[in-house]
N, C-alpha and C positions, 0 to 999 in steps of 0.2 A: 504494500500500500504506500503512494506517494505520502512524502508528511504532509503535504498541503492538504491534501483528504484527509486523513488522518487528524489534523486540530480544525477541520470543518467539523468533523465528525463528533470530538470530545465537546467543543464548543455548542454544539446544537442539545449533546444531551445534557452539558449545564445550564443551560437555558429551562427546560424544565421544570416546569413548579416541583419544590420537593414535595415528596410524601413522606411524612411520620412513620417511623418505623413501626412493627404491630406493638400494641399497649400490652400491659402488663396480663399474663395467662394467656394471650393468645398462642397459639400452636400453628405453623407454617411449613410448609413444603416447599423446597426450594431447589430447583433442578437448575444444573451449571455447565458451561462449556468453557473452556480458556485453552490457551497460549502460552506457553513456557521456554525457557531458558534452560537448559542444567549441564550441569558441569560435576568431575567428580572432584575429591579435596585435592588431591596432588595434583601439583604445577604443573609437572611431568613423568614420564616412566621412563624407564630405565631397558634400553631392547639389546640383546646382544650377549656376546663373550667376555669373559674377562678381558681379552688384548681386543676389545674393540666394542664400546660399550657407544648405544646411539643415544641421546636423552630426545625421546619427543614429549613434541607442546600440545600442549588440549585447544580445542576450541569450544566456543557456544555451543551447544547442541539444543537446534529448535525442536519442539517436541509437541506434543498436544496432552487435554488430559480432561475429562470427562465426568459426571459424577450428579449426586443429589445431594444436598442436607435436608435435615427435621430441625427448624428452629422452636425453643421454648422462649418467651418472654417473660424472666425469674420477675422483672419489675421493670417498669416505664423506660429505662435505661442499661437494662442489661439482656443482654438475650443468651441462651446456652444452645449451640448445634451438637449434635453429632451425624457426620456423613460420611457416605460410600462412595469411592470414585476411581477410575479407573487412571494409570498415569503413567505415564512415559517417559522414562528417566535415561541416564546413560552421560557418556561426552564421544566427541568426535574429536578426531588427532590431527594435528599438522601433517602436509605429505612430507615425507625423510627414504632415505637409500640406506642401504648397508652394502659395504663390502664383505665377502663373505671371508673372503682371503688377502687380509692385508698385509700380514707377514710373506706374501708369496717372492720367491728370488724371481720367476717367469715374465713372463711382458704378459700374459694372458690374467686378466682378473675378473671376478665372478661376481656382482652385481645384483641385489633387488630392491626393486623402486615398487613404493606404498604409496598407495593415494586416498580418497575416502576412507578414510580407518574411524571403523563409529563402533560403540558398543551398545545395543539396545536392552536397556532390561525395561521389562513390563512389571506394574506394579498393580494389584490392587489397597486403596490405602484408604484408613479409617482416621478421618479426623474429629479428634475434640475440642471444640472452642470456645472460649468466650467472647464476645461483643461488647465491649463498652461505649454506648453510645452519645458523644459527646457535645454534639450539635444535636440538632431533627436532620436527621437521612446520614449521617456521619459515624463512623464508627472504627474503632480501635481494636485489631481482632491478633488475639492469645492464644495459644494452648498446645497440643502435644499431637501425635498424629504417628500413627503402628500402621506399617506398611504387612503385606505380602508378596515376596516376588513370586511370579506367574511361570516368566521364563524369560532367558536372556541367549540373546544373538549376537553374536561378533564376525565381522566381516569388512574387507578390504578390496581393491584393485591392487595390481603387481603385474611388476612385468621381469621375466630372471635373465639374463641374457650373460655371454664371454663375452669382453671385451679386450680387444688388442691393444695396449697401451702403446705402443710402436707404431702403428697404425689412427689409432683414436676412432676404431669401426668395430661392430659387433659382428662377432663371426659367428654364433648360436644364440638363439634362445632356447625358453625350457618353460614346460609348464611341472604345476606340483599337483602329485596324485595321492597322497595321503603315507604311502609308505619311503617319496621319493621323489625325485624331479624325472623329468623327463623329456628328451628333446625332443623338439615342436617338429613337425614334417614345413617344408615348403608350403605359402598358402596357408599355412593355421594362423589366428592373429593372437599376437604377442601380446593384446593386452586383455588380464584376465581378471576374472575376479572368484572371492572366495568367500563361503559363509559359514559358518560352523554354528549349533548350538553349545551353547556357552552357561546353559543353569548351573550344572552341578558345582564350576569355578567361586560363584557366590553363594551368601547366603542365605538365606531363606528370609529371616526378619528386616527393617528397617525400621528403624525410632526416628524421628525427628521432632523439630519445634517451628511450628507457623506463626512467623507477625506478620500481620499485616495493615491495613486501610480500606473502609468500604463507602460504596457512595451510592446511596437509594433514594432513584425520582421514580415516581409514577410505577412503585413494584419491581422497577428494572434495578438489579443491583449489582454495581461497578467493583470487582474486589481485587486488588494490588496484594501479594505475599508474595513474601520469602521463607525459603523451608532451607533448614538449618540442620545436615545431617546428623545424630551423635553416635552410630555405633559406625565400627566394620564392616562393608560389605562383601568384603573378598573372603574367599580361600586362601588365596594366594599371595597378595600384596596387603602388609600392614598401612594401617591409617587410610584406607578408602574409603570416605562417606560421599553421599549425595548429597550435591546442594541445588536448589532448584529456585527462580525466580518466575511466577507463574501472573498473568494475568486472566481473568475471568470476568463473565457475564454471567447470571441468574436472572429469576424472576421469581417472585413471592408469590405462593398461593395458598391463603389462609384456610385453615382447613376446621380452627376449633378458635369462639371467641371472636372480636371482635374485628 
């Protein structure tokens, strides 16, 4: 979306008369779409051998995430959710190469080039929150949020090739078959890609903590979070949490009360 559309777009929905969030005992249904960011905690991972260690960089990873809450309104100013929602987490990597043979004495060196490197895990995740609402249609949102991973996929583009250092021309490519590479026939194309499932590598739980900010005209309600990993999610690499930056749309539908 251009920005220009984009602060048309925020601009027209604050223009909107507010509406009061539901009064005190009302009971609310509240189905949500959004928009997210996530990234996992480390900067970078570490790819490689000891005599040839690669450090790649993460990027954004745009995602999506899906979901309902049940809001209660404990009093005029505070509301309590608990919701189910589906979410899309992971990070996506900087493109990087390795050589496979850096210590070689040869002119021949061995070469793989990575490009989309994304990890996708699928969440279903249960958040509990408070509301504290500070204006009319304004609100300050808290609280904790237990995940379930579903299942996670890891996949790349690569291309393996010999290269003539003498030359500065690739005399073979290769592709990889699970036990081993394998050279390409004439005609096969060199740029490949790969997917694996990847569940069993994490873990099963996810804790986190949601703040955020919410903005309710006319039932429609605007909500800004950040989710704040706290455990592990790897098998394999220490200090891996999720952090996710999410934007979402709802709508209010009163179901008990006023």
């Amino acid at each position: 979306m251009k920005i220009r559309t984009l602060i048309t777009a925020v601009a027209a929905f604050l223009s909107l008369g507010l509406h009061a969030q539901g009064e005190q005992g009302q009971l609310s249904l509240i189905p949500r779409v959004g928009f997210s960011l996530t990234k996992l905690s480390n900067d970078y991972f570490e790819i490689g051998s000891s005599q040839m260690i690669e450090k790649v960089e993460q990027r954004l990873k745009p995602a999506v995430e899906a979901g309902v809450d049940l809001e209660y309104m404990a009093t005029d100013f505070l509301g309590i959710t608990v919701g189910a929602k589906y979410s899309l987490q992971g990070a996506k990597f900087k493109d990087f190469h390795v050589n496979a043979n850096p210590e070689s004495s040869t002119d021949m060196m061995r070469f793989v080039n990575f490009s989309r490197v994304s990890s996708d895990l699928h969440y279903l995740q249960v958040p509990l929150m408070l509301h504290i609402y500070v204006f009319k249609g304004i609100s300050l949102d808290a609280g904790i949020q237990f995940g379930k991973l579903l299942s996670a996929k890891e996949s790349f583009n690569y291309v393996i090739g010999d290269l003539d250092r003498k030359t500065n021309k690739v005399t073979q490519y290769y592709k990889y078959e699970g036990t081993g590479i394998v050279a390409l026939e004439d005609g096969e194309d060199r740029y490949l890609k790969y997917s694996e499932t990847a569940t069993d590598s994490y873990k099963r739980s996810d804790i986190s903590i949601p703040l955020g900010l919410s903005y309710e005209s006319e039932d429609v309600i605007l909500s800004l979070r950040y989710n704040m990993g706290l455990n592990n999610i790897s098998k394999e690499v220490e200090k891996m949490r999720n952090n996710v930056i999410s934007i979402s749309i709802g709508y209010r539908i009163p179901l008990l009360g006023n």
